[in-house]
C-alpha positions as a Markdown table, in Angstrom:
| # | Residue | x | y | z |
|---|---|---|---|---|
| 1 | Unk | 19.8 | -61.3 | 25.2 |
| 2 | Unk | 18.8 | -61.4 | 21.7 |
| 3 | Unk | 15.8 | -59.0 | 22.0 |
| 4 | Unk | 18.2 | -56.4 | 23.3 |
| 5 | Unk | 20.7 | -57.1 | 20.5 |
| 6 | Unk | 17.2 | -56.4 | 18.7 |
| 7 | Unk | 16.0 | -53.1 | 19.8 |
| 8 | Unk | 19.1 | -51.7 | 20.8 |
| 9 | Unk | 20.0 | -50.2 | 17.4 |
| 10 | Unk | 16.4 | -49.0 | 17.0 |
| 11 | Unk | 16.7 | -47.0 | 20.4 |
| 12 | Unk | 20.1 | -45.7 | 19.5 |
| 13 | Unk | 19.1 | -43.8 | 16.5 |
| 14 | Unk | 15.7 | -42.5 | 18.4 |
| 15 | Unk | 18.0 | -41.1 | 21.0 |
| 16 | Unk | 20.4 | -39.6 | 18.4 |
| 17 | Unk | 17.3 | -38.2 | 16.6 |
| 18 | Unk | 15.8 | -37.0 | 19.8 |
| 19 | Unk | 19.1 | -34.9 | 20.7 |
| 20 | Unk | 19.5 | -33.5 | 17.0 |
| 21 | Unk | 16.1 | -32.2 | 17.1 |
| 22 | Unk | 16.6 | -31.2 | 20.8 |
| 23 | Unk | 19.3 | -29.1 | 19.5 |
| 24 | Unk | 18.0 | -27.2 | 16.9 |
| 25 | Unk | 15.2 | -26.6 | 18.8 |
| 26 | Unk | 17.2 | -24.7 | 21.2 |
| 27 | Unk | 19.5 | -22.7 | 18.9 |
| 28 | Unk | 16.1 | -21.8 | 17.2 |
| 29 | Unk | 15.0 | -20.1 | 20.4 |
| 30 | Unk | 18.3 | -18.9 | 21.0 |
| 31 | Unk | 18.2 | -17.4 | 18.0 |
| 32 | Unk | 14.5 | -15.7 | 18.2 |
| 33 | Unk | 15.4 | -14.6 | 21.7 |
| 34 | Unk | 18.7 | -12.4 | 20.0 |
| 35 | Unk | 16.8 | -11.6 | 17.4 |
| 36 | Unk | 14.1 | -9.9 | 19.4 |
| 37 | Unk | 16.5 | -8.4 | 21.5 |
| 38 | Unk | 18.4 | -7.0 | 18.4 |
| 39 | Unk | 14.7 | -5.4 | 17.3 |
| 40 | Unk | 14.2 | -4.2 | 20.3 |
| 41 | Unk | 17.6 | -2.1 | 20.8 |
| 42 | Unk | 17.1 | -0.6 | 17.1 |
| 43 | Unk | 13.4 | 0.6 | 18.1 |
| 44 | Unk | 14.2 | 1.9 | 21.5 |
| 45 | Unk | 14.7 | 5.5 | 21.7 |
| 46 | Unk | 18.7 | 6.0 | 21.6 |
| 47 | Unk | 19.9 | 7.9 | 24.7 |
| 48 | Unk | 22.9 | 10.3 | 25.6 |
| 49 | Unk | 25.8 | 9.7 | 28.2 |
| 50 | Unk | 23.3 | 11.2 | 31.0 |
| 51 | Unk | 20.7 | 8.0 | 30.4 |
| 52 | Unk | 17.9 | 11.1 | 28.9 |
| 53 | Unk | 17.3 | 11.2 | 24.6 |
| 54 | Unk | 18.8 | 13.6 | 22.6 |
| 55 | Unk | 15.1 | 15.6 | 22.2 |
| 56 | Unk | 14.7 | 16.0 | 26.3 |
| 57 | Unk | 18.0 | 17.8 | 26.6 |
| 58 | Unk | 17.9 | 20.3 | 23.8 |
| 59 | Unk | 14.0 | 21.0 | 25.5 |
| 60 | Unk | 15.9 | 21.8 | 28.5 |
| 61 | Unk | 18.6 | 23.8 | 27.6 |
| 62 | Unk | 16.3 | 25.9 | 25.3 |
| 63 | Unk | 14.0 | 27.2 | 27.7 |
């Protein structure tokens, strides 16, 4: 009983260690993952209420 009295305290801060660092882990790649997602709607070509870009229907309606 005394070598679990022992180690016990040791493993409890390795677990509470292992889940902080699990943690940020995953709100760092929550956080890439948004952010990419961000970039990639402000590079995307914006589109109208019919799903085409603003420079396809002005083509079409000029010729």
């Amino acid at each position: 009983m005394e070598y679990i009295a022992v180690i016990l305290p040791s493993l409890v801060v390795g677990l509470l260690f292992w889940f902080a660092i699990r943690a940020i882990m995953n709100a760092d790649r929550s956080e890439r993952e948004a952010l990419a997602k961000a970039e990639e709607e402000l590079t995307a070509e914006p589109k109208n209420s019919d799903g085409e870009s603003p420079d396809s229907s002005e083509n079409s309606t000029a010729g």
